[in-house]
N, C-alpha and C positions, 0 to 999 in steps of 0.2 A: 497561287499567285505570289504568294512571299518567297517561295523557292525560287522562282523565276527574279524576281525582286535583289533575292541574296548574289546569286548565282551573277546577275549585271555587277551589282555594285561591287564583289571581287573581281571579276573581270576590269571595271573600270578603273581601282584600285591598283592592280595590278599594269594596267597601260599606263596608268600617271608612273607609278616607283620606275617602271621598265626604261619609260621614257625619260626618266632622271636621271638613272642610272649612264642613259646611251647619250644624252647632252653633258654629264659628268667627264663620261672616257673619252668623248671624239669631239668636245668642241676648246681643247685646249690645242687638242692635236691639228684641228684645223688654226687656230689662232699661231702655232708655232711657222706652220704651213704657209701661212700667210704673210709673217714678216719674214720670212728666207725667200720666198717670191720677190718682196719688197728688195732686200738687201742684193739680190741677184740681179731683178733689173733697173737697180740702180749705177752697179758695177757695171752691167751690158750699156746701159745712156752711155756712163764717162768712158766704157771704152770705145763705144763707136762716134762721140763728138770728137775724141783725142785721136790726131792725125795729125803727121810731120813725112816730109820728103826731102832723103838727102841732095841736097842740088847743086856738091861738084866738090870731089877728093883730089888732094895730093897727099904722096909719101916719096919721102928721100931717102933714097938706099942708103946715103953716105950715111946719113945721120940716124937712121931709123927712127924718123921723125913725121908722124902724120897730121893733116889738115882736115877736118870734114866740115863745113855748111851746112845745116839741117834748118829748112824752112816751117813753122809750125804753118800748116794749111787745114788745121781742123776748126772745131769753135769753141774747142776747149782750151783754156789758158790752165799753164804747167807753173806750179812756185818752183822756187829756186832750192826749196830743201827737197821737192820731188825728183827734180834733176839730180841734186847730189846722192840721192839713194838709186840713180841708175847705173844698169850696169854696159861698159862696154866690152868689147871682144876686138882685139885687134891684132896684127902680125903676119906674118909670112902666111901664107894660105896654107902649106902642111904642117904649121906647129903656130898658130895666131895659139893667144891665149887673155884669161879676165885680168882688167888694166883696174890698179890698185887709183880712187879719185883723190886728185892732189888739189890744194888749195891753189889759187890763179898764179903764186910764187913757187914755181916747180923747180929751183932751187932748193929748196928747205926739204932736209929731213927725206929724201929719194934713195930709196935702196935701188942701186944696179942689179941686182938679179931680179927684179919684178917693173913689167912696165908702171908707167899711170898713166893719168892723164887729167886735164883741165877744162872749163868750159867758160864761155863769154856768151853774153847775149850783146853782139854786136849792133841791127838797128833797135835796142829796144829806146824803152820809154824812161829808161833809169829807176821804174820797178822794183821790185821779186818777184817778177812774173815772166815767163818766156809767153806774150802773148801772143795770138792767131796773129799771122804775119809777118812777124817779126824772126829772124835767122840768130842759129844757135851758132857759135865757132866752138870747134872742139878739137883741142891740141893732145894727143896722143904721143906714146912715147913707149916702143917696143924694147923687151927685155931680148929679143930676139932679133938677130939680123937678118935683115935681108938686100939682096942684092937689085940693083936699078936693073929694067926689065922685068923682073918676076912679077908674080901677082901678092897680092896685100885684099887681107879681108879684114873689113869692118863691118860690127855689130851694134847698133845702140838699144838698147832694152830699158824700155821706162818700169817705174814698179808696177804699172797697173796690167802689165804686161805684154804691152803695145810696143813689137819692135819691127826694125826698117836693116836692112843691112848690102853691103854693096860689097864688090870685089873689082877691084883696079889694079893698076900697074905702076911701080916705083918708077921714079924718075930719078938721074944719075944724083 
């Protein structure tokens, strides 16, 4: 009976240390697990609340001078330093290229060999916030010409990597 006795209580010994050992190695690995789920579908929410639709370009050959309207229709509201870390893509459709962000005085300090561009939040609320509903004005300005009739591509890329992009025709 003491052999039997011994024999459990190593046995049991042995399940407590084993089982310390396996809550030791795998319940940090689950707690790492757990906040990257966390962090993931927090980024998956803001990117699927954040939604905008371009809703109506112009570009002038003459000038190589674009217009786009971007309606925010998501229910995510955009700050205004998020907007300035976006990226656009604009220009002749066989050589569009990324538009350097100019302060709303696109006068000052403009290198001619790289487009940029500017942004307005036209109805907003006077903010730093491009809110749901509220339309973005975005004044572009191609390093590249193009001619009236041809096509003109636009890309707007927010950071969170939610982009919308359109492709129209210059006008004389």
């Amino acid at each position: 009976m003491s052999a039997e006795t011994f024999v459990n209580a190593l046995f049991l010994i042995t399940a407590v240390v084993a089982a310390g050992i396996l809550i030791t190695a795998v319940l940090p690995i689950i707690w790492n697990m757990a906040g990257t789920f966390s962090t993931a579908s927090h980024e998956s929410d803001t990117r699927m609340r954040t939604d905008f639709k371009i809703v109506t370009t112009y570009a002038s050959g003459a000038t190589d001078v674009g217009k786009v309207w971007i309606k925010n229709i998501g229910t995510q509201r955009i700050g205004v330093s998020e907007l300035q870390l976006a990226d656009i893509f604009f220009g002749p459709q066989e050589s569009f290229g990324r538009l350097t962000r100019q302060d709303p005085n696109p006068d000052i300090g403009t290198d001619p060999n790289q487009g940029y561009w500017s942004f307005y939040i036209v109805s907003g609320n006077s903010d730093t916030y491009w809110d749901p509903g509220e339309t973005l004005e975005i004044h572009a300005y191609s390093s590249n010409d193009f001619a009236s009739g041809n096509y003109v591509y636009f890309q707007f890329v927010l950071p969170n990597g939610v982009w919308r992009s359109s492709e129209f025709t210059a006008s004389g």
